[in-house]
C-alpha positions in Angstrom: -32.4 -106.4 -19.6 -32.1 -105.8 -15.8 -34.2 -103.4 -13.6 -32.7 -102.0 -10.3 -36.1 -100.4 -8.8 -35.5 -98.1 -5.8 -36.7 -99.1 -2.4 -39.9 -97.9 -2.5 -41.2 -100.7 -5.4 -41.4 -104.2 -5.7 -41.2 -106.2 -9.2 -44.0 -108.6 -9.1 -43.5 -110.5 -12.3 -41.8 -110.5 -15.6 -42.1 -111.3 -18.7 -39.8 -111.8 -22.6 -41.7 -112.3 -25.6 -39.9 -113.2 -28.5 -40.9 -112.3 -31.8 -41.3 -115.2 -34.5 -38.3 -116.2 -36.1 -39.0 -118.9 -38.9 -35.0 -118.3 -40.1 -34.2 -119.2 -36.4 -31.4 -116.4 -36.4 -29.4 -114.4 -33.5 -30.7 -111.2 -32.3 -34.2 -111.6 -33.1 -36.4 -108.4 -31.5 -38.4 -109.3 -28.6 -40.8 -107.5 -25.7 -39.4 -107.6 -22.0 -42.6 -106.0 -19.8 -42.2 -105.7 -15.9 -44.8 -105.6 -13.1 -44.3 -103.3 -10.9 -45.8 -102.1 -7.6 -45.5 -98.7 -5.3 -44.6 -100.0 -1.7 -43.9 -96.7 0.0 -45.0 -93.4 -0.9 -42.8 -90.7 -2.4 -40.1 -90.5 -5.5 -39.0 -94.0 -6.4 -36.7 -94.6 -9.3 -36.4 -97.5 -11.8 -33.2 -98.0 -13.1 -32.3 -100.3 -16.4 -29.5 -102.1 -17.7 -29.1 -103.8 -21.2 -26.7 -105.7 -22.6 -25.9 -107.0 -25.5 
């Protein structure tokens, strides 16, 4: 997953948690969480991409 935040916000950190996977198999579900912060007041727009 990518994130293309507007101008106005910074991404401070990131973060993928996958979930367990005792069978050790492709595409196992996972949590992607983003921090982000307001740099400049107004409208600001996050935009994401995933992929496969």
């Amino acid at each position: 997953m990518e994130l293309n935040p507007s101008n106005g916000l910074t991404i401070l950190g990131e973060k993928y948690v996958e979930h367990p996977d005792p069978q050790h198999l492709e595409g196992v579900p996972g949590t992607h969480s983003w921090l982000i912060e307001a740099v400049a007041p107004g409208n600001q727009k996050v935009i994401g991409t995933y992929e496969r």
